[in-house]
N, C-alpha and C positions, 0 to 999 in steps of 0.2 A: 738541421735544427728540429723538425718534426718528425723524425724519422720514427722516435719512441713511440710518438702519439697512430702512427700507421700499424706498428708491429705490436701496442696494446691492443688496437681492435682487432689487426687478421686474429690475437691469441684468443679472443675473448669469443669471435666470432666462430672458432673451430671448436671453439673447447663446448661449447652450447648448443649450435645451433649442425646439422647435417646439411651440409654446402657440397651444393654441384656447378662448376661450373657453368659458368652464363655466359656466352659468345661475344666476342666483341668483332666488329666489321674488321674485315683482312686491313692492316696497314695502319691501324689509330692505335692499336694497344702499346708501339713505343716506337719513340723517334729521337734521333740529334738531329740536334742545329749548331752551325757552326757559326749562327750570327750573335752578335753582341758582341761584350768585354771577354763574356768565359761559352765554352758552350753549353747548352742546354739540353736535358735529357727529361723525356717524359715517360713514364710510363702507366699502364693501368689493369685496372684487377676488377672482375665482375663476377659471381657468383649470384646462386638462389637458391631457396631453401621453401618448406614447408608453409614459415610465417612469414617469408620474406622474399617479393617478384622479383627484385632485382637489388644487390648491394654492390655500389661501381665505388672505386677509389683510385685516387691519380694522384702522383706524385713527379713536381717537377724542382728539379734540381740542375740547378746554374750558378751552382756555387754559391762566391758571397755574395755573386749580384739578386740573386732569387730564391727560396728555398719555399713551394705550396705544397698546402695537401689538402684537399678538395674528395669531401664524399658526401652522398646521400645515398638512405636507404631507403625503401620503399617497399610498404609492408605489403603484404599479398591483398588481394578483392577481398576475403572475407574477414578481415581487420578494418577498423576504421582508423586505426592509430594515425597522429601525424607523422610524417619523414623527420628522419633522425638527420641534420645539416649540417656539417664538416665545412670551414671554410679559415685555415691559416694561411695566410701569407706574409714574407719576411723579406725586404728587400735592402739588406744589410743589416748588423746589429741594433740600429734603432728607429728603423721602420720598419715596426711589425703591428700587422695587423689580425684582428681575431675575432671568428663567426663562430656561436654554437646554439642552438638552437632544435626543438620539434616543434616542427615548422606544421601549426594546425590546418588541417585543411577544411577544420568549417568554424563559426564564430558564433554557435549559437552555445547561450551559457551552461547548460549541462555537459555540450561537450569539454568545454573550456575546462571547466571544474574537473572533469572525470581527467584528461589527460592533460593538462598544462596549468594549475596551480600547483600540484606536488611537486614542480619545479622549484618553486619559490623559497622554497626555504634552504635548497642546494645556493640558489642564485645569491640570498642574503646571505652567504659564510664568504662569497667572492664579489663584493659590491665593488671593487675596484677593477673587476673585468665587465662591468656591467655601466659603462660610459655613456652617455647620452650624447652621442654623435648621430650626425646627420645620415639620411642614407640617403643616398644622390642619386642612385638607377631605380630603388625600389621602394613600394609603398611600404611604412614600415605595420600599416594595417592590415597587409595582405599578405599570407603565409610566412608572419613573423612573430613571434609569442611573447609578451610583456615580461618574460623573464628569460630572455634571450642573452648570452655573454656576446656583449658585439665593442672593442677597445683596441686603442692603439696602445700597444705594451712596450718590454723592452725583452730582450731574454735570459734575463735573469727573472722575470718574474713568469716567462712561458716556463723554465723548469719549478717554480716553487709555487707556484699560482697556478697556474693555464693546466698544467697538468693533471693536479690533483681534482680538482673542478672535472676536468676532461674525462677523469675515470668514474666518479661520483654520475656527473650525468647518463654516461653512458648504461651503469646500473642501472638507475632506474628506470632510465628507457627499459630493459631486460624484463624489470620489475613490475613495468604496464603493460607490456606485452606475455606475462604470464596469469595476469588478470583479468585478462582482456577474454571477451567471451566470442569465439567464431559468428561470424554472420550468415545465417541460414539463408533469408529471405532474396533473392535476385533482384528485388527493384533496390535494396539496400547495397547490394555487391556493384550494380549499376551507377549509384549515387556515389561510391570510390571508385570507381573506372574514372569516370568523368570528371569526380573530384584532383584524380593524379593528372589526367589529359592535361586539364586545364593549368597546375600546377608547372609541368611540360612545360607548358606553347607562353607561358607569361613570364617564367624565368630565360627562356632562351632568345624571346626576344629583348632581356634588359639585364641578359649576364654580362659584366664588362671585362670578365676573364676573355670575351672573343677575342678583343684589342690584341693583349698583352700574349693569346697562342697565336695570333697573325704574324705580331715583328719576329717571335723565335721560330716557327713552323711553316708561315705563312698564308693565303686567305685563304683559298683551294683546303689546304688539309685541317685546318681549322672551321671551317664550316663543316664539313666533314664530321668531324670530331663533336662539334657541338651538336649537331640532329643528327648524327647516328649512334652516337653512342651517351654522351651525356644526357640529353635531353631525348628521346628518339621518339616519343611520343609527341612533339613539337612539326607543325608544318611550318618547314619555310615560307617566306613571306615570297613571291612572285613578283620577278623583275619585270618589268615590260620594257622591251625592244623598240626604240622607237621606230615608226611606221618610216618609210622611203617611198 
């Protein structure tokens, strides 16, 4: 079901940008599972470029029981732009759900104005992917943008809707990051380090994509998966042993 929306951006992202790949830890970049109804295949794609540390994209495909595609990208230290957030999932024809989002990483209003109101007028031509649903893991005040598409669709309207929306936003992301002026200064390069870190360690501890890579993958390669490669700048949380 999302397949188009993967192979618009790999085209968009070759055709633009100078992409090297970017490493992924031996053994997460692609897996089956033979559990469930259908089996499940995941795979993933990492690159980096000039403006851009790291772009990961995942694609898991388990037939009609599942169809995601899950990316963020993450613009180099000397950008301040927010992450561009990819977040479809489809768990048969009329469960589907959809995240799109530049996901600000600071909330004071000049930023907001420079990079996340020229959203808005994209977000008003698609007010019907712009649902006022609850978000149950995450704060929706915290690295989420008041003009974010976040709705339960069906898929007829992910090709006639969800799509066109999808290539629209992605523009303009393009479109602030050729506006965007480099960051000279290091205590400002410093303030996006920490800015992403933090971004890191707050989505990994309340992605509830864990769950659902545990039952097809299991715990072991799913934590794996989530801090070393989705999230990698995230510290796991420390189990303790009880004492004997």
């Amino acid at each position: 079901m999302f397949q188009p929306f993967l192979q618009h951006l790999e085209t968009e992202l070759f055709r633009y940008f100078c992409l090297e790949p970017r490493g992924i830890p031996s053994g997460l970049e692609f897996k089956i599972s033979q559990r469930g109804k259908n089996p499940a295949m995941i795979e993933s794609w990492c690159y980096q470029s000039p403006e851009f540390r790291k772009i990961r994209y995942t694609y898991i495909n388990a037939g009609a029981t599942a169809q995601i595609f899950n990316s963020v990208i993450y613009p180099s230290y000397n950008y301040d732009l927010p992450l561009l957030g990819i977040d479809f999932l489809s768990f048969g024809q009329k469960k589907i759900l959809v995240v799109l989002d530049f996901q600000p990483l600071f909330r004071d209003e000049e930023y907001l104005d420079k990079y996340i109101k020229p959203m808005a007028q994209i977000r008003d031509k698609y007010n019907d992917l712009a649902q006022d649903l609850e978000m149950k893991f995450y704060d929706a005040n915290q690295y989420f943008s008041p003009y974010l598409l976040f709705a339960k669709t069906d898929s007829e309207s992910v090709v006639n809707r969800l799509f066109p929306a999808y290539r629209e936003y992605i523009q303009l992301y393009w479109q602030l990051l050729a506006e965007a002026k480099p960051l000279t200064e290091e205590t400002a390069k410093e303030r996006i380090f920490k800015a992403q870190k933090d971004y890191d360690q707050y989505s990994a501890e309340r992605d509830p994509a864990s769950g659902l890579f545990s039952s097809y993958f299991g715990h072991e390669w799913s934590e794996r998966f989530l801090y070393e490669f989705l999230f990698e700048d995230a510290v796991p949380a420390l189990v303790e042993t009880p004492s004997t």
